[in-house]
N, C-alpha and C positions, 0 to 999 in steps of 0.2 A: 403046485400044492394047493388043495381046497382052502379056503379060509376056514377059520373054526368059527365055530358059532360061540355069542356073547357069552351063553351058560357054561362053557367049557370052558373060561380063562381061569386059573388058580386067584383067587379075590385076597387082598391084601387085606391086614385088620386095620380099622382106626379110620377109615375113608370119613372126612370131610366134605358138610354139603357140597363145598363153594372149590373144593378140591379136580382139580382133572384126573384121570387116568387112562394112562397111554397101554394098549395089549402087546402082547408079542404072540406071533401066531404060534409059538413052537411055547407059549405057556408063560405064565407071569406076566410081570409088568409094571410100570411105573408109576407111582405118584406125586402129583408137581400145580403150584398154582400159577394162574395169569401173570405174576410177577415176575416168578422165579424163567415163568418161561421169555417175556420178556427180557432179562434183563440179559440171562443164554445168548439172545440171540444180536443183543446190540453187543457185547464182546466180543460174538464170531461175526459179524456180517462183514461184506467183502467191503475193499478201497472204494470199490466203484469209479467211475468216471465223471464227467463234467456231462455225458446224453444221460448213461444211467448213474447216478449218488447213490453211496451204498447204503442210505438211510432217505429213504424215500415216501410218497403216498401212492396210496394203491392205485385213486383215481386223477394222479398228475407224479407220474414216474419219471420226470426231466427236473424234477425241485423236490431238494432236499438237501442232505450235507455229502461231503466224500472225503476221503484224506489223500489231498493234492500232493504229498510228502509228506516224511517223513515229519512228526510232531507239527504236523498243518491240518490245520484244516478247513474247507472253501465250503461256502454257502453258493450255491446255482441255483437259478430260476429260466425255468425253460430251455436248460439246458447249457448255458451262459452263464462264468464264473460269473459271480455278483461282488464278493465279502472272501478278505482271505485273511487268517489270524496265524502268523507263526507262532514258535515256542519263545519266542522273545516280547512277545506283545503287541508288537508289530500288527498295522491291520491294513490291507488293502483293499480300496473299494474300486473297483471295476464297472465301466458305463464309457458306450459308445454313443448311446442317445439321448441319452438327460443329462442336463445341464444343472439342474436343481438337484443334489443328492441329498436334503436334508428334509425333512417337512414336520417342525415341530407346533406341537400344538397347544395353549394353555389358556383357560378364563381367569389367571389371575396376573394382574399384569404384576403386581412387586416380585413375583418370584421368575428368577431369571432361568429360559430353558436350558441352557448348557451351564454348566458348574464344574472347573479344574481346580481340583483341587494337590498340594504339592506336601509331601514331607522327604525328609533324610531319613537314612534306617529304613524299616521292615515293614512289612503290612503289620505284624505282631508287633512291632517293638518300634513303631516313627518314633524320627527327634525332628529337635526344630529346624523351621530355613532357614539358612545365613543370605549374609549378604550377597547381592546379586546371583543369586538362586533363581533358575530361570521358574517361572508356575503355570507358563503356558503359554505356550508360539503355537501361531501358523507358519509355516515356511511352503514355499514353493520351488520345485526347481521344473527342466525340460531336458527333452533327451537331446543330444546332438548331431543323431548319428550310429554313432557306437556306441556310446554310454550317455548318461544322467549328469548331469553339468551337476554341483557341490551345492545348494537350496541357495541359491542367488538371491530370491525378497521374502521379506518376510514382517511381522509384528509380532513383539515378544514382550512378556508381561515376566517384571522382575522384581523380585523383594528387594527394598532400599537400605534394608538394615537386616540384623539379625534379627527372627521372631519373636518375641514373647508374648505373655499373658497380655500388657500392656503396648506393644510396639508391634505395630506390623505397616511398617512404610513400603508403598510400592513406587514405580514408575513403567512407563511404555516404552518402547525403544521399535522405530519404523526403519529400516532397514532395504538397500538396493544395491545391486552390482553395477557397477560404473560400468561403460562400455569399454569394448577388448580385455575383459578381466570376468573372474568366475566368482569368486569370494563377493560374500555382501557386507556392504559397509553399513553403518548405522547414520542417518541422513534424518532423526528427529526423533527428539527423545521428550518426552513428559516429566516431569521431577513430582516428587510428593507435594512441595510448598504450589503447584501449577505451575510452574515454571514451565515454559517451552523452548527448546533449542533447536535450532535448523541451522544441521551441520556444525553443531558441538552438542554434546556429551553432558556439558556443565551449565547449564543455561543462568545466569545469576542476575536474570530480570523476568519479566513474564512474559515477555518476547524476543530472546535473544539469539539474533540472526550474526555468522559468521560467515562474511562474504557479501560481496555485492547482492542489493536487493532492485526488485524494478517491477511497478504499480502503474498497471494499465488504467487501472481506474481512480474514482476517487478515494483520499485515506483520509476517515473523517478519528478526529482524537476527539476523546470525551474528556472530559473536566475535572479539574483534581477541585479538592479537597474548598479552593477559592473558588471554584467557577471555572479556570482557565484548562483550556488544552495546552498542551507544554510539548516540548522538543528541549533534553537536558543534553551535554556532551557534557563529558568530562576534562575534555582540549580542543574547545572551542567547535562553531558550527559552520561547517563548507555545504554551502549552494551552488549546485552546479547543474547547468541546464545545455543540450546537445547530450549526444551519442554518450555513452555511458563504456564503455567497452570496443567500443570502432576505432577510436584512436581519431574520430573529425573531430575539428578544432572551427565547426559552424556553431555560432553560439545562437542560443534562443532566449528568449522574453523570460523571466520569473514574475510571474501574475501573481497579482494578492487582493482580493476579492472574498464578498462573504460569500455562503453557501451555495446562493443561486444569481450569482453573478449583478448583481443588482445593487442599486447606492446606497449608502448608508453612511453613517457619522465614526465608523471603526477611524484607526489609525494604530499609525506605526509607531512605537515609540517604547523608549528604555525603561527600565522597571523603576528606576531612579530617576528624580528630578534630575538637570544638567548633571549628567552624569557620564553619558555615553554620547563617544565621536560616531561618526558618517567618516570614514577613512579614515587614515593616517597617515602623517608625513613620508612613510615609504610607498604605500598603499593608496591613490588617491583615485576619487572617480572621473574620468571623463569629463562629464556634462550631464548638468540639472539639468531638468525640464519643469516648468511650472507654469501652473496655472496663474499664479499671482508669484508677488517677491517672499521674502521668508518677512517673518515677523520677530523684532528682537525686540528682548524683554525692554521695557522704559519707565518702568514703572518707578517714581520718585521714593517710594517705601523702601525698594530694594538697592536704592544709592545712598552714598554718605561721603561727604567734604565737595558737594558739589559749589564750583566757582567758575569764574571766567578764564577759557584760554590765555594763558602768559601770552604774552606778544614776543618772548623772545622765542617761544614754539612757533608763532605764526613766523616769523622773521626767517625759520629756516626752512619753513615748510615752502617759503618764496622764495627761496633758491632749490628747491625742487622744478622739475623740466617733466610737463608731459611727453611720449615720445609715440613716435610707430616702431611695430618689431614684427617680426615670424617666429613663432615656435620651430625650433630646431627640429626635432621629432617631425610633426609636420613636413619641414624642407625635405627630411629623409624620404619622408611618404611619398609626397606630390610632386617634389622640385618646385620647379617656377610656377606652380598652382596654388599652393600655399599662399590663403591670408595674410592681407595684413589686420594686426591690431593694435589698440590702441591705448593706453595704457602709463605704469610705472615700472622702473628699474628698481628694487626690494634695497639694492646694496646701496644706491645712488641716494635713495629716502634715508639708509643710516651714516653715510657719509656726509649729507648737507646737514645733520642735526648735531655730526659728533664737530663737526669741524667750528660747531659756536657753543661747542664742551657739554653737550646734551647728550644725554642715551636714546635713542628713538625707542627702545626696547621696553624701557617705561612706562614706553604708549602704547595704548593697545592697539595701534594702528599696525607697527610692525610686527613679525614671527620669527621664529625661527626655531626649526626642530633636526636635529641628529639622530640616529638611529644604528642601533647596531646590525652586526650582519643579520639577517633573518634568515631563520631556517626550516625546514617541516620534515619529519622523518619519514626514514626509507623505510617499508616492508616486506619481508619477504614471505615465501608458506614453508615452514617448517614444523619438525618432530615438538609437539606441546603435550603428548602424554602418549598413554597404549590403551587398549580394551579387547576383549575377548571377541573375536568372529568366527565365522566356518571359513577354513582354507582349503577343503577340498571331502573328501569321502573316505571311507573302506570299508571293508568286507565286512559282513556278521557271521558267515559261513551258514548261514540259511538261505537256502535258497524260495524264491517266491514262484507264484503258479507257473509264469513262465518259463521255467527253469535257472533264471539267471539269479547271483544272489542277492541279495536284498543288504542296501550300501545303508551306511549311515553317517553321518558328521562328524568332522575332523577337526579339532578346535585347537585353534591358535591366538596369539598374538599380533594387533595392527596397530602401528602409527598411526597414531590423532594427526590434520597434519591442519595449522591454525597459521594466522599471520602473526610476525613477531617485529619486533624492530630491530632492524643493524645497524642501521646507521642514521646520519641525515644529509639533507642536501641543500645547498643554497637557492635562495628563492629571491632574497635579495640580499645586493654588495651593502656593508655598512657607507654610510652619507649622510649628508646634508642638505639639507633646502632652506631659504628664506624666502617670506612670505607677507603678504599686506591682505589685511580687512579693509576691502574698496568702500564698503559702507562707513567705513571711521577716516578714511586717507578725503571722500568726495565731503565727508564732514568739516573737515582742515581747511579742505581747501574753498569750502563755503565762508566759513568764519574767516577765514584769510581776504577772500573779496569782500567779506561784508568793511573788515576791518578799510582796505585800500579805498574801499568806497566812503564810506566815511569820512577820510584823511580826505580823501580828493575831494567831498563835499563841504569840509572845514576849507580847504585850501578857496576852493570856487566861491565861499561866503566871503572870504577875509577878501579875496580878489575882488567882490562887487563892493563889500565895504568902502573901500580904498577908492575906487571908481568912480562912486556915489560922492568923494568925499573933495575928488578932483575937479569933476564938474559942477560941486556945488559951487567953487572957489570959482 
């Protein structure tokens, strides 16, 4: 059939400039604008595919959009799924060759590029966050194989309290899966107050580590509130140098030195005048090393009822016997290699003073300390609370570009698991020890020879007297 010519179509009334009009060769015809025809055409255009997107450009027909499934639909570039949004929200971004999928750009540094923002309820109708209300994780998980292992690590931003006009407490929570297991545990968490916990949940200092800790390098403390760095326990402080977890029992030096190793006038010493021992009668060290002797206080201010040695203390202190001996311990060690020393018997010093109705104990020459059994507690790792983790995935029944469907988080329940105390264990039997201050026992026994000296120097006088008196005659 001929086409017809323009003058022969039947013309509609009311044509607008900006108006189209489509003929029909057999008479009439349509009237429709750019819009209307547009908008026709994005309701019928086909699925397309992933080479051709049913919504495409004319001069780059491999990018555009397609509907990958049902209530999906993928963004491709070049032909390559890129971006894929199910009907749940869900979004997948797709990339075999970059590494970098974000590239955000801003000249204003206070305002932060990405902003998660979290409510309960409706896009129409939000309510507020409660507590621990997640407002924004990254999670990661890997495939295995056959499936997508359950988001194994991650970092999750959670409200600390319920929301209000006035209250919106957060905290961080860092998150890993332990090896042979799929579930991620929470392994450091931020609190509102700063608080930081590694490997608890509850941190209730600003650094609280549960479990052995181990510092390759230097830990420098900064100064409280006096000047001083501190080290606080709440049940006393254990120093311990060697292997940490090997189980050797080679013991190493503890160094105490200022910053850069270098000399200086610091020292050791208890926060209280005379107040604090250097061991204890259960607990005693080995062997001093010294530069010099120690220095005790002598100071005349700090005594009172000072007089002269009774002679009936010197009198028993001269039935005192230096002797030689071998530490028992020692023989154990060495056997026949064991030292001799040289020395006092503790009980032999209170036996020659009681025997002339004296207490030696009076003197601060002698000691003697008892001690109960000592003990330190057992701990083991046990159940100390619960918290919220992912234990595994399932289904959304959407499926993603690849056909498979698109899994999401399965939340459960896990054991906190902390050290607790069960018991304890002996560390020492209860006992006894007597004991001598050599620096007060070598003082006795000075004043003791000055006194014999003396006597023998009266005697040797009265004996030239008498001599003197014999050959005068």
């Amino acid at each position: 059939m001929a086409d017809t010519p323009f003058n022969a179509f039947t013309l509609v009334s009311s044509l607008n400039d900006t108006d189209l009009f489509l003929a029909y060769r057999a008479g009439g015809g349509i009237n429709f604008t750019p819009l209307t025809l547009a908008t026709y055409a994005g309701q019928h255009s086909a699925d397309g595919t992933a080479a051709l997107p049913g919504m495409a450009f004319a001069s780059d027909p491999d990018t555009g959009i397609y509907r990958s499934a049902a209530n999906q639909l993928t963004i491709v570039t070049a032909g390559t799924e890129a971006i894929t949004v199910a009907s749940t929200g869900n979004t997948q971004i797709t990339s075999t060759t970059e590494v970098l999928r974000f590239n955000i750009y801003s000249n204003t540094a206070a305002i932060a590029p990405q902003i998660s923002r979290r409510a309960r309820g409706t896009p129409t109708a939000p309510l507020g966050v409660l507590n621990n209300d997640v407002l924004w994780s990254v999670l990661a998980s890997g495939y295995h194989g056959t499936e997508w292992n359950s988001n194994g690590v991650g970092i999750r931003m959670l409200a600390a309290e319920d929301f209000t006009s006035t209250a919106g407490g957060t905290k961080i929570e860092f998150a890993t899966a332990p090896l042979g297991a799929t579930g991620r545990q929470a392994r450091m968490m931020i609190m509102p107050d700063g608080n930081v916990g590694i490997n608890t949940t509850s941190p209730s200092s600003k650094l609280h580590v549960s479990g052995d800790t181990l510092a390759d390098g230097v830990m420098v403390l900064g100064t409280n509130a006096n000047g001083w760095g501190r080290i606080a326990t709440s049940n006393g402080l254990y120093l311990q140098s060697g292997s940490l977890n090997s189980g050797s029992s080679v013991a190493r030096d503890i160094i105490l030195s200022n910053m850069y190793g270098t000399a200086g006038g610091a020292a050791i010493r208890g926060v209280l005048d005379n107040t604090w021992t250097i061991g204890t009668g259960a607990f005693r060290f080995s062997t001093v090393y010294a530069a010099t002797g120690s220095i005790n206080t002598s100071d005349e201010r700090s005594k009172q009822d000072i007089g002269e040695i009774p002679d009936e203390w010197l009198d028993a202190w001269g039935d005192v016997e230096w002797v030689r001996y071998k530490f028992r311990d020692a023989v154990e060690e060495k056997g026949d290699d064991a030292r001799w020393h040289i020395g006092l018997i503790a009980q032999r010093v209170r036996d020659a003073f009681d025997a002339r109705g004296l207490d030696a104990l009076s003197i601060g020459l002698l000691c003697y300390d008892e001690w109960e059994e000592q003990r330190e507690p057992v701990v083991e790792e046990r159940v100390i609370g619960h918290e919220d983790v992912v234990v595994g995935q399932e289904g959304t029944g959407v499926l993603g570009p690849d056909g498979a469907e698109i899994m999401r988080d399965v939340m459960g329940r896990r054991e906190i698991i902390g050290q607790v105390q069960v018991g304890e264990r002996i560390i020492a039997e209860a006992g006894d020890r007597w004991g001598l201050r050599y620096d007060e026992c070598q003082a006795m026994e000075a004043a003791w020879q000055r006194r014999e000296l003396a006597r023998k120097d009266e005697l040797i006088a009265d004996l030239a007297g008498r001599l003197a008196v014999l050959e005068a005659a």
